[in-house]
KOLBA-677880 format. One record per residue (C-alpha): residue number from 1; residue in three letters; z, x, y. Coordinates in pm, 1 decimal. Example, Ala and Ser with C-alpha at 12.3 -4.5 7.8 and 13.67 -1.06 7.14 Angstrom:
<torvexs>
  num  residuo        up      east     north
    1      ALA     780.0    1230.0    -450.0
    2      SER     714.0    1367.0    -106.0
</torvexs>
This chain:
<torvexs>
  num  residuo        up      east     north
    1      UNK    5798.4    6949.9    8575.3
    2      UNK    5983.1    7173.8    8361.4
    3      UNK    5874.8    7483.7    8525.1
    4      UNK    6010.3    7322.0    8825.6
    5      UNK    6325.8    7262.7    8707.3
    6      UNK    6333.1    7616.1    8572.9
    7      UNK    6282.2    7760.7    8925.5
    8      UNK    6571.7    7555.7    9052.5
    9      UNK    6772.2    7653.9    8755.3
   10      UNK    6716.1    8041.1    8827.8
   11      UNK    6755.8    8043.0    9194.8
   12      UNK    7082.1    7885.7    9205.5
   13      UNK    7169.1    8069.2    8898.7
   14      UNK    7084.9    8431.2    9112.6
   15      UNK    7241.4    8227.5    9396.1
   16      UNK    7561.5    8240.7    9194.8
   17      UNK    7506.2    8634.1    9137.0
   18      UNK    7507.6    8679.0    9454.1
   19      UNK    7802.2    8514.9    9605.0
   20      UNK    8016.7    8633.7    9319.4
   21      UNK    8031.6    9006.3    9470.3
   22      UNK    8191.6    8789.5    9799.8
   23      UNK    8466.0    8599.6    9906.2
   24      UNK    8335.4    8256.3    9972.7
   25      UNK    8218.8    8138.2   10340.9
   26      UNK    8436.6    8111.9   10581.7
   27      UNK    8484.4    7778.0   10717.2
   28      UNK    8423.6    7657.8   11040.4
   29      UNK    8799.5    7593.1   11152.0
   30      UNK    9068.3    7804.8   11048.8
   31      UNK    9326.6    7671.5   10830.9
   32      UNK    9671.3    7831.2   10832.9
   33      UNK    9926.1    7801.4   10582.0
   34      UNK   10296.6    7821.6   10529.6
   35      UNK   10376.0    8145.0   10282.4
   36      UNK   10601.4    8017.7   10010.5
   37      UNK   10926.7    8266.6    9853.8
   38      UNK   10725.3    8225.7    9571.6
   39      UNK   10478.0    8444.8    9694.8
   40      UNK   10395.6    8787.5    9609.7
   41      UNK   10220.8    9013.9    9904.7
   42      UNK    9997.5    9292.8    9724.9
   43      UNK   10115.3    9491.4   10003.3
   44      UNK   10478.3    9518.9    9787.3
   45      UNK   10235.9    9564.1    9429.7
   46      UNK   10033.1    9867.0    9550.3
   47      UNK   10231.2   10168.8    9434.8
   48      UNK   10439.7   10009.4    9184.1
   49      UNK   10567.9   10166.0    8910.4
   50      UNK   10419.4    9941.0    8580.2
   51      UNK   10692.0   10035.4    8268.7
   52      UNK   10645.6    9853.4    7925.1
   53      UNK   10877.8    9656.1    7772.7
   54      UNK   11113.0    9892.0    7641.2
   55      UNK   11123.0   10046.4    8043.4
   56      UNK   10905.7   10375.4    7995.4
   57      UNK   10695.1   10451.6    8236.3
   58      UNK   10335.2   10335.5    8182.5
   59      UNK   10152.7   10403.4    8519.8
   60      UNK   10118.6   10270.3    8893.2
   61      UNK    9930.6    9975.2    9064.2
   62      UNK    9671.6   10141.8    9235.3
   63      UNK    9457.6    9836.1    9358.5
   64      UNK    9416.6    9438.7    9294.4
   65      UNK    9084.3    9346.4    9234.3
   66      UNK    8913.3    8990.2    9394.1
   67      UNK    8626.9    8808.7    9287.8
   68      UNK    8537.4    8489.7    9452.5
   69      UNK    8885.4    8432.0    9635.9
   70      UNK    9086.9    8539.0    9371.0
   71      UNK    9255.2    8829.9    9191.0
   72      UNK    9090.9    8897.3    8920.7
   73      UNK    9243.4    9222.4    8777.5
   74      UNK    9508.8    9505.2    8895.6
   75      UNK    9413.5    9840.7    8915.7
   76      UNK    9659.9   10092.1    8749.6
   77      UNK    9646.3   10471.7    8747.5
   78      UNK    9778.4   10621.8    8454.7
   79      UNK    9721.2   10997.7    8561.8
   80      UNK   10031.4   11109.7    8560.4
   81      UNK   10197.5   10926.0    8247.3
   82      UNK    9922.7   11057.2    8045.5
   83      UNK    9968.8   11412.7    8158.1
   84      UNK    9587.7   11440.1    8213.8
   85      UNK    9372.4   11421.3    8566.7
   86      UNK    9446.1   11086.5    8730.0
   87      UNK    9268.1   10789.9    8546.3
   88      UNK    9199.5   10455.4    8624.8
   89      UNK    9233.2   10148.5    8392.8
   90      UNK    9190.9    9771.9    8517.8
   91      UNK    9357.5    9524.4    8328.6
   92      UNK    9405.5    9137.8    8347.7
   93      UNK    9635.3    8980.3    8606.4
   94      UNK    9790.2    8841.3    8336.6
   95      UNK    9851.0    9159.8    8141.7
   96      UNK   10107.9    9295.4    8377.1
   97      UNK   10442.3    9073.8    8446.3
   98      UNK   10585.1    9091.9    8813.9
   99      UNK   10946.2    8966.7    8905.5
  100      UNK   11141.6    9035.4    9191.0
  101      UNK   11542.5    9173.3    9144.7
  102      UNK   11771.9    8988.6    9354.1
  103      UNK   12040.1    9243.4    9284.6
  104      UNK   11844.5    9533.5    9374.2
  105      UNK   11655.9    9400.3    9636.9
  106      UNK   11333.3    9579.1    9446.1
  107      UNK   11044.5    9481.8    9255.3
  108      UNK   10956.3    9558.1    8858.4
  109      UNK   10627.0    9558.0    8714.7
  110      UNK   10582.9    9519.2    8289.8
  111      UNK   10351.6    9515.5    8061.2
  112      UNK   10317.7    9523.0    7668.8
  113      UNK   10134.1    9815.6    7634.8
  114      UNK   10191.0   10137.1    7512.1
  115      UNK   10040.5   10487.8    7648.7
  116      UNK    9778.4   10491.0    7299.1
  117      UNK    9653.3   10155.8    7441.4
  118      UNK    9641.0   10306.2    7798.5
  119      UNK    9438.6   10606.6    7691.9
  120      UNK    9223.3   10363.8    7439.9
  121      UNK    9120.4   10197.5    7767.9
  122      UNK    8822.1   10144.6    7921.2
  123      UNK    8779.3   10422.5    8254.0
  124      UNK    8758.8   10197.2    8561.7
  125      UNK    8589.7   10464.5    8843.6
  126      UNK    8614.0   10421.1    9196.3
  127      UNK    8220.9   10490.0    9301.7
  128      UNK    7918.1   10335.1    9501.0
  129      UNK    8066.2   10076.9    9700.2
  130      UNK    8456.4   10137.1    9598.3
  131      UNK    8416.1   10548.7    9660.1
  132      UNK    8720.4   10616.3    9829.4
</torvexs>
């Protein structure tokens, strides 16, 4: 009995492996949806400028990252602030504060961070199934 309810217990665990590398299934009807002013279209984050608090420039949203449906991190290349190649560092959705300036009809990314932290970073590399 117990190896039986081991087997169960590691196929749905690789199961889970499995669908975490995809969005989740489609379902059979499509639903649409209305698109709050809320919203934020990663079309408009891709090739933002990221600055820190104090408003030095700390790199550029490169990519946002999804797991399962949702983001899970944001992409930043840091190249050219760190006056090295171009680099790659993916950081926490939450890491990075987005807000939209009515007055100059433009969009400002932050983050507390400082360039030390940025080149302290783990690499993130674009290969194998993200090879550009």
């Amino acid at each position: 009995m117990r190896s039986s309810a081991l087997m169960v217990l590691i196929t749905l665990g690789s199961a889970g492996v499995a669908q975490a590398q995809n969005t989740p299934p489609a379902s059979g009807a499509p639903q649409f949806i209305t698109i709050s002013n809320n919203a934020i279209l990663s079309s408009r984050l891709i090739g933002l400028d990221v600055q820190s608090a104090s408003g030095k420039e700390m790199g550029r949203i490169e990519d946002v990252v999804f797991e399962g449906g949702n983001i899970s991190g944001i992409v930043l290349s840091v190249g050219e602030v760190l006056g090295v190649g171009q680099r790659y560092v993916a950081v926490d959705p939450s890491s990075i504060s987005i807000r939209y300036m009515e007055s100059e009809n433009k969009w400002h990314a932050a983050m507390n961070a400082d360039l030390d932290q940025l080149k302290a970073a783990p690499e993130f590399r674009y290969e194998g199934k993200w090879r550009r």
